[in-house]
N, C-alpha and C positions, 0 to 999 in steps of 0.2 A: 306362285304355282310353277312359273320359270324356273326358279331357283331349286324347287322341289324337285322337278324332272331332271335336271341338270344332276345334281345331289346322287340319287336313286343309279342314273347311268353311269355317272364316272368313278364309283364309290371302290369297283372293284380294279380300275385300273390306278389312280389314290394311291390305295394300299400298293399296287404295283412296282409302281413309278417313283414313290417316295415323298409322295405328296402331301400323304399323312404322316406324321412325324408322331413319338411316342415323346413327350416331357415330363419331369419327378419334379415335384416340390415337396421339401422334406417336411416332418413332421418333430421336431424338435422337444424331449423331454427336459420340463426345467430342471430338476435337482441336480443333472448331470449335464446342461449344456449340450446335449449329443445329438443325433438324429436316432431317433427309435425307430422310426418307420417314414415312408414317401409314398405319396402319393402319384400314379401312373396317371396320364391327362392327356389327350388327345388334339393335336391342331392342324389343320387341315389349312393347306397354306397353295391354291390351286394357282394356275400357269394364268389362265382364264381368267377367274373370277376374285381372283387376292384371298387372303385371309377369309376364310368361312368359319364362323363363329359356331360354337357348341350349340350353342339356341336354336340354330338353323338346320346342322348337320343331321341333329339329334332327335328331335321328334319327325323328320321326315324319312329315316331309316326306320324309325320306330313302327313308324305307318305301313312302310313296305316291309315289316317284317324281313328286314336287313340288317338290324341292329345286331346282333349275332355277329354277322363277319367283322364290324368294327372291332368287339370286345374280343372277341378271341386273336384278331390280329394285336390285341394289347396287350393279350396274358404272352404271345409266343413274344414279344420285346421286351416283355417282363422279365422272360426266364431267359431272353439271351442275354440283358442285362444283367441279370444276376451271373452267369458263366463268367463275364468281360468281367465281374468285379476281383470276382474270386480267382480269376488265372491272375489278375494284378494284387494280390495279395492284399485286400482289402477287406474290412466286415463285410458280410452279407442280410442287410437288418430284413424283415418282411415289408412286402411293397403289397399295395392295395390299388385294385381295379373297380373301376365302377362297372356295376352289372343292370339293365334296365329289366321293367318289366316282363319289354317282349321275348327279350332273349326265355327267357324260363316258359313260355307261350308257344316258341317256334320251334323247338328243340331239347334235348336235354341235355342244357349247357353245361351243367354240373359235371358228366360224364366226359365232356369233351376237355374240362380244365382239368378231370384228375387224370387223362391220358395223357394229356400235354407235357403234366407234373412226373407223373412216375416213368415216361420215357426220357426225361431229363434228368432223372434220381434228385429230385427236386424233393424237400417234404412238403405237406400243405399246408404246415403252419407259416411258411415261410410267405403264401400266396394271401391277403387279406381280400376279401367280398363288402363291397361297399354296395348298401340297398338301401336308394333315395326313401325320401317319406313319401311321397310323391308315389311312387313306386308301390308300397304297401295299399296306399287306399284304392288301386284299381283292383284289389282281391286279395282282402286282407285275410281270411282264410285259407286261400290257396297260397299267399308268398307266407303265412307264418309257418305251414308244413313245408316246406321249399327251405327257410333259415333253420325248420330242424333239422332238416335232413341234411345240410352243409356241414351243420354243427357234429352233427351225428358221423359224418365224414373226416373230420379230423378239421375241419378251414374257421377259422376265426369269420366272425362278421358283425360289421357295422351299421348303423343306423349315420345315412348321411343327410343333411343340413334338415337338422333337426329344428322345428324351430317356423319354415321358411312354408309349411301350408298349414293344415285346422290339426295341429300336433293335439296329441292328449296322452297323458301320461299313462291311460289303458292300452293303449300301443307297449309303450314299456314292461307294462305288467304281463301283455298276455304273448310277447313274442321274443324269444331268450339273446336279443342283441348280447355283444360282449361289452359294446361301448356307443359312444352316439358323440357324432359331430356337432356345434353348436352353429346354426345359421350366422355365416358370415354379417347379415344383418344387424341382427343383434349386436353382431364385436364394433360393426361401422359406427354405431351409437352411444358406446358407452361416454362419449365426451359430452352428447346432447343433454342428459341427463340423467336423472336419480333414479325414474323407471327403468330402466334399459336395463342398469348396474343390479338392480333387486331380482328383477324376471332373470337375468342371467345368475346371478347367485345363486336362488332357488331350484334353478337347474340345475344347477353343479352339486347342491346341495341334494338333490333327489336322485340324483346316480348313483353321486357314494354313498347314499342309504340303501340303494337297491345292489350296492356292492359292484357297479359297473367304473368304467374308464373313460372321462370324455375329452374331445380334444377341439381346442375355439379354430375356427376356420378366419380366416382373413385379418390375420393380426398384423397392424400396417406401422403402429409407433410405440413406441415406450409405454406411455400413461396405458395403454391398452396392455401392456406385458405384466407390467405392475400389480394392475386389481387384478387379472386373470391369476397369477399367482399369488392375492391375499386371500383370496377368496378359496385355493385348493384347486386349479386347473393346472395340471399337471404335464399337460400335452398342449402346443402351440404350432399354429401350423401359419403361414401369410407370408406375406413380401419382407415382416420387419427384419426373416432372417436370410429370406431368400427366394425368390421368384422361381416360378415354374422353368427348368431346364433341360436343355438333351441331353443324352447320356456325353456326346463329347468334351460339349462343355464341362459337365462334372468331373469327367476325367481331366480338361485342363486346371478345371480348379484346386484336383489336386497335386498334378503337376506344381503349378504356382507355388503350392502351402496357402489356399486362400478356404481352403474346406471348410466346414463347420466340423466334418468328424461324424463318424457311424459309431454306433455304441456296441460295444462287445456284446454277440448273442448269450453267450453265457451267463451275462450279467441283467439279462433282461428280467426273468424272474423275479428278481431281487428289487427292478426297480418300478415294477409293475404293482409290487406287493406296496410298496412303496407309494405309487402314485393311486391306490385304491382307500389310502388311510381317510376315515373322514373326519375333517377339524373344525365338525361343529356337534358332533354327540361321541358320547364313551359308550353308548350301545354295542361298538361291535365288539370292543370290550370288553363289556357285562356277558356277551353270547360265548365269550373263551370261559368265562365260569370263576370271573373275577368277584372279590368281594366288592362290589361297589355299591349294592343300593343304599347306603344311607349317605351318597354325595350325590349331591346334582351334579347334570351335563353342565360343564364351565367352558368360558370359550379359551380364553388366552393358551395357545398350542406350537411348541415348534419341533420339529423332527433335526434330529443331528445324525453327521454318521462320524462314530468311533472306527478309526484304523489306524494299528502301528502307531500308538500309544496316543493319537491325537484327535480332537472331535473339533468338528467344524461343521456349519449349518446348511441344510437340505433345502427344508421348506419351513414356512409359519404363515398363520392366519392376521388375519387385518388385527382383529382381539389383541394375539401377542406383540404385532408390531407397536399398536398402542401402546400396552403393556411396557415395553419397552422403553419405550420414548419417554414413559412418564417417570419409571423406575430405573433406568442405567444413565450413568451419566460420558460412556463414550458409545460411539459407534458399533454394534457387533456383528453385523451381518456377516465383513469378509474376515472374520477374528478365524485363525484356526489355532486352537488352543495345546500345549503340549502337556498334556496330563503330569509325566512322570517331572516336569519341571515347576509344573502349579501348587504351592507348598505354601502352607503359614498366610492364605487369602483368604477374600470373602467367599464362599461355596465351591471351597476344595470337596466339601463333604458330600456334595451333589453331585460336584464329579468323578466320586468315586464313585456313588453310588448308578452313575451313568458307565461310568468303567464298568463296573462289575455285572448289573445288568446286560452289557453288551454282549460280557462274557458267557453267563451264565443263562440267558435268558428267562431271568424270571424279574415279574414285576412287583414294584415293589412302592410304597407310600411313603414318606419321607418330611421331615416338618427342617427346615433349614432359615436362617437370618442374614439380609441382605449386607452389606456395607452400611448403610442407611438405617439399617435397625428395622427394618422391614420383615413379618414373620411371615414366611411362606410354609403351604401345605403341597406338597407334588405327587404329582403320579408320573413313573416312570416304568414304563416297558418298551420292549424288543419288538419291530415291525415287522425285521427282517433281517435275513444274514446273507451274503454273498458269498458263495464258496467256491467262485473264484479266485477271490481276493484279501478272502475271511474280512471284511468289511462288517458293519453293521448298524443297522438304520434303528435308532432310539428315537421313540414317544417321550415327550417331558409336558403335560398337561400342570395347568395350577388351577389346584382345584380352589385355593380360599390364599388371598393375601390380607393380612391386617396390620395396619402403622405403627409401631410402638407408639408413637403419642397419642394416637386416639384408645390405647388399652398399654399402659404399663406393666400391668400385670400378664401379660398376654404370654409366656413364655410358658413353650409346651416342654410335658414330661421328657418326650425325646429330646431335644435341645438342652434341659436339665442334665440330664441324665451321660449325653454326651461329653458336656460344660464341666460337670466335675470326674469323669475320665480324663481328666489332662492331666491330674496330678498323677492318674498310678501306670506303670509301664506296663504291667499284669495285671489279668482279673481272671479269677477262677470260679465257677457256677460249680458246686460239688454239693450231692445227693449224699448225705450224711448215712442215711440207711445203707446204700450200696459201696458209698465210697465214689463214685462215676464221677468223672468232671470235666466241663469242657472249660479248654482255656483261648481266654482272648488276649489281644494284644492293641493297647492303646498305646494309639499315633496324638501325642498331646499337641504336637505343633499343628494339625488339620484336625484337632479334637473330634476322631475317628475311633471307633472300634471295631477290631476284625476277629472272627473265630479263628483262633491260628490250630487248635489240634482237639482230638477226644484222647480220654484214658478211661482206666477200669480203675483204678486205685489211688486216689491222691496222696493220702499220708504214704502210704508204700513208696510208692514213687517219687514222693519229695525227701523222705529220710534217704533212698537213696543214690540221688543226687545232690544233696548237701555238701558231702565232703566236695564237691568239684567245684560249685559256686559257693559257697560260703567261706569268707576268710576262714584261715587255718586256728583265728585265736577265737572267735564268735562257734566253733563246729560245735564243743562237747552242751555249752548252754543252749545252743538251739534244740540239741538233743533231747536233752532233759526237759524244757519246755514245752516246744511240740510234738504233744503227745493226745493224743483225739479226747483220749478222757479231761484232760487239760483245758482245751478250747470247751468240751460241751459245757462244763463246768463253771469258765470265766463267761461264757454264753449265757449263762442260765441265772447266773448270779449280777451281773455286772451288763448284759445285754450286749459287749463287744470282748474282741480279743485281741489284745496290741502287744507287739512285740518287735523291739527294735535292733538289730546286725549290719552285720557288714557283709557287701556281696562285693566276688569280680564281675566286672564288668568292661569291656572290652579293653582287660585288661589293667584295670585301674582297682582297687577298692574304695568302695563305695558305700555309705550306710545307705540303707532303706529300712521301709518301718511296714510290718505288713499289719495287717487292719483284717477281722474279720468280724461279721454281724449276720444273724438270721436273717432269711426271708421270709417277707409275712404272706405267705403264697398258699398257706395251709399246710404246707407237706415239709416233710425235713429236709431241705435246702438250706445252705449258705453261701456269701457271697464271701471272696476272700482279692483282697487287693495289699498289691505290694509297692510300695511309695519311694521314691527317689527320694531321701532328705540329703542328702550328702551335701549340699549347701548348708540349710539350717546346722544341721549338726557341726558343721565344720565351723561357720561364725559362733555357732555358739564357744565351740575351742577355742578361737580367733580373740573372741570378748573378753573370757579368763584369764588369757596370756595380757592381752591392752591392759586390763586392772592389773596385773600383778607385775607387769612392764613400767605402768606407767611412769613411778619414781626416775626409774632407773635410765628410761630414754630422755625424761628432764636433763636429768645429771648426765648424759653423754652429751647431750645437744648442747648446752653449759658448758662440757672441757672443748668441744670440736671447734670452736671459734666459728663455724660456716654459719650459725643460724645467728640472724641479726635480730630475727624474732620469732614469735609463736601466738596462732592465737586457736581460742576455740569459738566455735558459731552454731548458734542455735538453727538447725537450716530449718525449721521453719517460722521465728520468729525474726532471725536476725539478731537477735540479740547476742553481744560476744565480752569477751573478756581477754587481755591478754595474761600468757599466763610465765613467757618468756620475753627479755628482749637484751640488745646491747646499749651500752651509751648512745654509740656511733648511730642506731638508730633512734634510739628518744630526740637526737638536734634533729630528723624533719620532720618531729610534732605530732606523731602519730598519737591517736588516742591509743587510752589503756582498756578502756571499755565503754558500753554504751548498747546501745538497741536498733541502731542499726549499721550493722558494718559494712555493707557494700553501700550503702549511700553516704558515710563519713569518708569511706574510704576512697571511693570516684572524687569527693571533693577534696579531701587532703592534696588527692593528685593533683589537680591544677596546679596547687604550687609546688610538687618537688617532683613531679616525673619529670624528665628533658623534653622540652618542648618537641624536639621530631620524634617522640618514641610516644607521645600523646593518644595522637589518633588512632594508634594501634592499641593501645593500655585502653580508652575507651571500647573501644570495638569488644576487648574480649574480656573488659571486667564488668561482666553483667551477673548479674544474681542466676539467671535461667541458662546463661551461656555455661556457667559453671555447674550448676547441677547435672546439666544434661552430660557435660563429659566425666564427669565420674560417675554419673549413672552408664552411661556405657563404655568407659575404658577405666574404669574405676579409680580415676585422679586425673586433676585439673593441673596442668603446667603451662605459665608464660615467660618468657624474656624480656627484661626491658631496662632502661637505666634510672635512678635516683640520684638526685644532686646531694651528696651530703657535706656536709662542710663545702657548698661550693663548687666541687666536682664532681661531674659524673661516673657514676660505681653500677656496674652492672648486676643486677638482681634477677635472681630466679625466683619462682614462687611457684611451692605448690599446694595444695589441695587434697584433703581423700577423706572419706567418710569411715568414722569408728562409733563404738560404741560405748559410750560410760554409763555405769551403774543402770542400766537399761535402757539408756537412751543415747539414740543419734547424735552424735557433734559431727561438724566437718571443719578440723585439722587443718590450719593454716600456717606454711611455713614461709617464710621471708630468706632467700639464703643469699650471702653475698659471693658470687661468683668472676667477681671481676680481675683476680689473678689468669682463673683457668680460661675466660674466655680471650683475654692478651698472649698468654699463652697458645692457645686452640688459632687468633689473625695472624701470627708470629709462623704456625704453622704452615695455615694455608698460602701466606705468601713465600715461603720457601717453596712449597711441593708445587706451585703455581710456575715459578721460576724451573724447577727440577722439569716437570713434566713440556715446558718449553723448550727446553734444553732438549727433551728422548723425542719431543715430536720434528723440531729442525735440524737438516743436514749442518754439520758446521761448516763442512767445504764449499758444500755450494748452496746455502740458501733456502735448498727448497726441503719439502717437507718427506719424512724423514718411511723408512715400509707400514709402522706403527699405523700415522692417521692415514694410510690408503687402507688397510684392513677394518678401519673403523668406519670409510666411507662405502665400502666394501659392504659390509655387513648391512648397513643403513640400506643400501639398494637392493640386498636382498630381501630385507625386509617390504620395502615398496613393490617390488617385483609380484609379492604374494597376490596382492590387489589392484595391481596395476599394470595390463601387459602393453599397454599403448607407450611405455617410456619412451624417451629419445635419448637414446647415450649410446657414445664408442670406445672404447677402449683402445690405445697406442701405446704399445711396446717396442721400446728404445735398446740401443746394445751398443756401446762406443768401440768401434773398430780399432782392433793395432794397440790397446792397451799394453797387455803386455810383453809386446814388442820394445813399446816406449819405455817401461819399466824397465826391463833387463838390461836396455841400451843405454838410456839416458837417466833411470834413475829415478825415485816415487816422486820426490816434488815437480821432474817433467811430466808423470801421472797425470800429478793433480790438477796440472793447468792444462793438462790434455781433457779429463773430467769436466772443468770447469768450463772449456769452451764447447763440448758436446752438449752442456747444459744449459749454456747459455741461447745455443741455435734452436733447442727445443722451447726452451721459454719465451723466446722470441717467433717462435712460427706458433703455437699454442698460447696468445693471450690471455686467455679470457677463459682457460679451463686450470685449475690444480695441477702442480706435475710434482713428482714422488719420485726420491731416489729408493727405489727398490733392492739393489743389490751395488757389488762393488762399481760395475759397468752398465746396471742395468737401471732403467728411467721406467716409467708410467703416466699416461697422460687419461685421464679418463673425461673425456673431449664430450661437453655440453651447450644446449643454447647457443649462439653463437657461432663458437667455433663445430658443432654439429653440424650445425647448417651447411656450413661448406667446406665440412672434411675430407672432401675429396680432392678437391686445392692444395690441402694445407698440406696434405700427403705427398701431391704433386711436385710444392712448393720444394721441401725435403728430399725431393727425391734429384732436383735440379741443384740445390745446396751441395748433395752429396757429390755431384756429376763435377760442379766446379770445383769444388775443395780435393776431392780425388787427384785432379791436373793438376794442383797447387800445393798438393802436399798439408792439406789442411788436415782437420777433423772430419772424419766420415762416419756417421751416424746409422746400422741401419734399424728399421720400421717396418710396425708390420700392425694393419689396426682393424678392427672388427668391430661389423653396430651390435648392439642388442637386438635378439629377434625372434620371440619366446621360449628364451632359453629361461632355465629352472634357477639358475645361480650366476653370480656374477663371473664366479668363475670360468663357468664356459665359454663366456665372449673372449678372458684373458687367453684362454688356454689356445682358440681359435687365433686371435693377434699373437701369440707367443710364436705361434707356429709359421706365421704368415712371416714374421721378422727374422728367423732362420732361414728362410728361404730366401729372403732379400740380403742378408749378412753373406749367404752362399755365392750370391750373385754379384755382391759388390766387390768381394774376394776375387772374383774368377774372371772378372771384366776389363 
């Protein structure tokens, strides 16, 4: 009762004096990490009495029908916080006040916060109304016309700690909350157990039926952040992101860079739309006027947002995390995927289909196969679009997954239908009565088809475009061929129409073979598809020339001396024959034939490869090592040596796949290269020598402008990735050269040279030095000598001081660190300049 009286008297001198302070604890949307909205909180922190708790404050202003000046002294901190935001250039998200019952009892509070608002040009969306539960049952009639009538005003309102007295969901029904707070109670127990975690699901799951927004109050650790967002809570509010704080503090925090971040107003729509998705029924769905009823509600659900060509994940339910875990074999939560780079994978096809949806916003059903052989059925639509940022928030639902092994036959007409689209680049749908056609364009490498155009006239249209695609020598017989009467005819008779030419194609010519067949659709439609063979047909070329070749490359391989042998191989038996060889190769025993030649042949080797050339002749004379590379570089080549007669003779071998009389052989050549590769060491130890020669000074030893532009280039290179270097660059100039030269003559030069040289490579240990020009030196000073290049400058610069008096060599220097510059160049150009100015100085001293 002390504390009550106390309370009641001081309440207005409090607010006075400073003694109630205003605190925001924000309100955190997950898909975006951001602060949506904060919460306004009151603490009363007396001279007297310490700390006075909301418990105490609160029902005893309540009683004296005081509670009033509390809540309005919070809305005017509210909106002078929101001014202090926005003179600092800051969001300005909506903050929420709690309002009690009495205040709407003593006054008409309402009227007092939209004066507050519209004399500060404030809107009221900006202000949120938070209306305890607690609140409602003292007259629940009287406050649900009270939240109409807010509503009815423009102000957003809350149902707070919902949950925390005798809640009932006819509450929700009958009074038009926008959103409802989940009693912090309930979040303090989801660790207790499996009730807690189900009562709050069910919640969560009863709002986004009823199409509202709810946000968990007292979120204090991780495990509690986790299921709040498996489950679809989209809004977080507790300690685990940040404790209730004053506006100065907030300002320091962003002084700091320690913020969490306020979420663009403009973007709020977007993500509100966003966090109202429910991902436990396709009902709201079916209410857009979707074809769905012959799919059940599924659970496994994730939302992605597509921007600026890349989708990366929002939200998903506990279902798809499952889902996941069972069916991907990496991690994808923080995947952010680049569409236009995602080519020739598993569910490029869904990602375009996510692409294009995002685009286009229509939804769309889709049957797709995992990596795994996994048949999926999806549903995908558009939740929402940002038009801030043209963003867009995608549904990807799976409505039905089934295992290829437990149904092999399980592959849907889509997936068909797609599957054999890889072979044709074009596909035309043309109304034979009209002529009309729409053409698609299959993407064979992501086994995609896209509508690329409509026309009025196919045959029109394609007679005249022929002459521009069609080779010049295929134009006149495609003429006479495609001819509409033609096609109905070979249609009618023969049930397809094939016809095979040559097209450009980006620039090349190319055969293709166009294919057309009815549609059994009822109506006069056909489908008409155009076929890249220009492989086939070319081998088929390739075949004719090998047979009508084949004598003749015998009898050159015969005069040329290089082939020591030949053999053919059954590449799928092994079985082989040779059908060429020399003497010189029959002494190391090679068989003539047999059935299996990569296992005769590994053994022959033991005895006649060169023992150090073994392990490598192993390594890569495998049966599968050699298919695979003329399967993809279309021939198998090795090096390695044969002892024949004794000595080792360097052999090349190669390998390539042809065709006889219809069938596959792979061509195996044996060639003795042991001239050209004597020839090829004989080389490189010349050019070895020579390039020794251009990279060293011959006067003095060191290394020559060549390798500095090579070490040059190498640190530009590093420079790109790496601005923490530690390098200096010193630029040398040998003073009084050509004084000496005129006077005494180039050999007194050289040894004038050589001793400038010497005091450099003697003060610069431990770095590279480069004769760069006739007088000019380069030291690019690392490690080491970095360390204490400011010495070694020193040192140089005391060298030059004595030698000056003695008539010696004077050197001068001029040297700069690296210090993110773009090129190495800069640092020279810097030392270049520095050393002129010391040459100036040593001149004039």
């Amino acid at each position: 009762m002390k504390n009550y009286e106390y309370i009641i008297k001081h309440l207005e001198k409090a607010i006075r004096e400073g003694d109630i302070t205003v605190y925001y604890q924000p309100i955190v949307r997950t898909p975006n990490g951001l602060v949506c909205s904060e919460e306004a909180l009151s603490r009363w922190n007396d001279p007297v009495m310490g700390m006075i708790p909301a418990k105490d404050f609160v029902p005893a202003l309540e009683g004296a029908n005081l509670i009033y000046k509390l809540d309005l002294f919070v809305v005017d901190e509210v909106i002078r916080k929101m001014k202090v935001l926005e003179s600092k250039g800051h969001y300005v998200v909506p903050q929420s006040v709690n309002l009690s019952w009495a205040d709407f009892f003593a006054r008409d509070i309402l009227s007092e916060i939209e004066e507050r608002l519209d004399s500060a040009g404030i809107p009221r969306e900006k202000l949120i109304i938070e209306i305890m539960e607690s609140t409602l049952a003292e007259d629940v009639e009287t406050m649900t016309a009270e939240v109409k009538r807010m509503k009815e005003h423009g102000f957003t309102v809350w149902m707070d700690d919902y949950g925390s007295g005798y809640s009932s969901p006819m509450l929700l029904q009958s009074v038009p909350f926008d959103l409802i707070k989940i009693d912090k109670e309930f979040i303090r127990k989801i660790e207790d157990g499996n009730r807690s975690r189900v009562i709050i699901t069910e919640i969560v799951k009863m709002v986004m039926a009823l199409g509202m927004d709810a946000i968990a109050e007292g979120v204090e650790n991780e495990e509690q952040v986790e299921f709040l967002k498996d489950i679809g809570c989209s809004m977080l509010q507790g300690n685990y992101y940040c404790p209730p704080i004053s506006l100065p503090k907030l300002l320091e925090r962003y002084e700091k860079g320690e913020q969490i971040g306020f979420e663009n107003p403009s973007e709020a729509d977007y993500y509100a739309q966003i966090g109202k998705v429910d991902f436990y029924s396709l009902a709201a769905l079916r209410h857009q006027g979707a074809s769905l009823n012959n799919f059940f509600d599924t659970w496994p659900m994730i939302m992605l947002e597509y921007k600026d060509k890349h989708v990366s994940i929002m939200r998903y339910n506990r279902e798809f995390k499952k889902f996941a875990k069972c069916h991907f074999t990496k991690e994808i939560w923080d995947m952010k995927i680049d569409v236009s780079d995602y080519r020739e994978r598993a569910g490029v096809y869904t990602l375009k289909a996510i692409e294009k949806c995002a685009m286009d916003g229509k939804e769309v059903v889709l049957d797709d196969r995992t990596r795994n052989g996994l048949n999926l059925q999806l549903l995908v639509w558009r939740v929402a679009k940002n038009s801030n940022n043209q963003a867009s928030a995608v549904m990807v639902v799976v409505l039905s997954a089934m295992d290829a092994l437990v149904s092999r036959n399980s592959l849907t007409y889509n997936y068909i239908a797609r599957a054999l689209s890889e072979d044709y680049s074009y596909l035309y749908f043309v109304n034979l009565d009209t002529n009309e056609f729409i053409e698609y364009r299959g993407d064979g490498a992501n086994r995609d088809v896209t509508e690329e155009r409509r026309g009025d006239d196919f045959f029109k249209e394609s007679l005249q475009r022929a002459p521009e695609i069609i080779y010049k020598e295929d134009v006149e017989e495609f003429f006479r061929v495609f001819q509409k009467e033609n096609i109905v005819k070979s249609l009618e008779k023969n049930g397809s129409f094939i016809h095979t030419y040559r097209n450009y194609m980006d620039g090349e010519v190319v055969y293709v073979t166009m294919k057309i067949i009815k549609v059994r659709d009822g109506q006069n439609h056909i489908i008409i598809g155009i076929n890249n063979v220009d492989a086939q047909m070319k081998q088929k070329e390739a075949f004719e020339r090998v047979k009508a070749e084949r004598q003749a490359f015998v009898r050159v391989a015969a005069l040329t001396g290089d082939f020591m042998a030949m053999y053919s191989v059954d590449p799928e038996s092994g079985a082989f024959f040779e059908f060429n060889s020399t003497q010189e190769f029959k002494s190391v025993g090679a068989l003539t034939e047999g059935s299996d030649f990569y296992g005769a042949s590994r053994k022959n080797a033991k005895k006649v490869v060169v023992r150090e050339d073994q392990e490598y002749f192993f390594k890569r004379f495998k049966e599968e090592v050699i298919k695979e590379e003329i399967a993809e570089k279309g021939k198998f080549t090795m090096q390695y040596r044969l002892l024949v007669e004794g000595r080792p003779v360097h052999i090349l071998l190669r390998a390539a796949m042809v065709q006889e009389k219809g069938a596959n052989r792979i061509i195996v050549g044996v060639l003795n290269v042991d001239d050209e590769v004597k020839r090829q060491e004989e080389y490189d130890r010349a050019l070895c020598a020579v390039t020794a020669e251009a990279n060293i000074d011959e006067l003095t030893g060191v290394k020559r402008k060549l390798p500095y532009m090579e070490l040059e280039e190498e640190l530009n290179v590093r420079i790109k990735t790496d601005k923490t270097l530690e390098f200096a660059v010193v630029v040398f100039d040998i003073n009084g050269l050509k004084e000496i030269n005129d006077k005494y003559g180039h050999q007194a030069g050289d040894r004038h040279i050589i001793a400038g040289c010497k005091l450099i490579c003697n003060t610069f240990k431990y770095s590279p030095v480069f004769r760069v020009g006739g007088d000019e030196f380069a030291v690019v000073a690392q490690g080491k000598d970095y360390q204490q290049i400011d010495a070694l400058m020193e040192q140089i610069a005391e060298i030059n001081r004595q030698h000056k008096e003695r008539g010696e060599v004077v050197v001068a220097a001029g040297m700069a660190r690296f210090h993110n510059d773009k090129r190495v160049a800069e640092v020279f150009d810097r030392a270049d300049e520095i050393m002129y100015r010391n040459k100036k100085e040593l001149k004039n001293s």
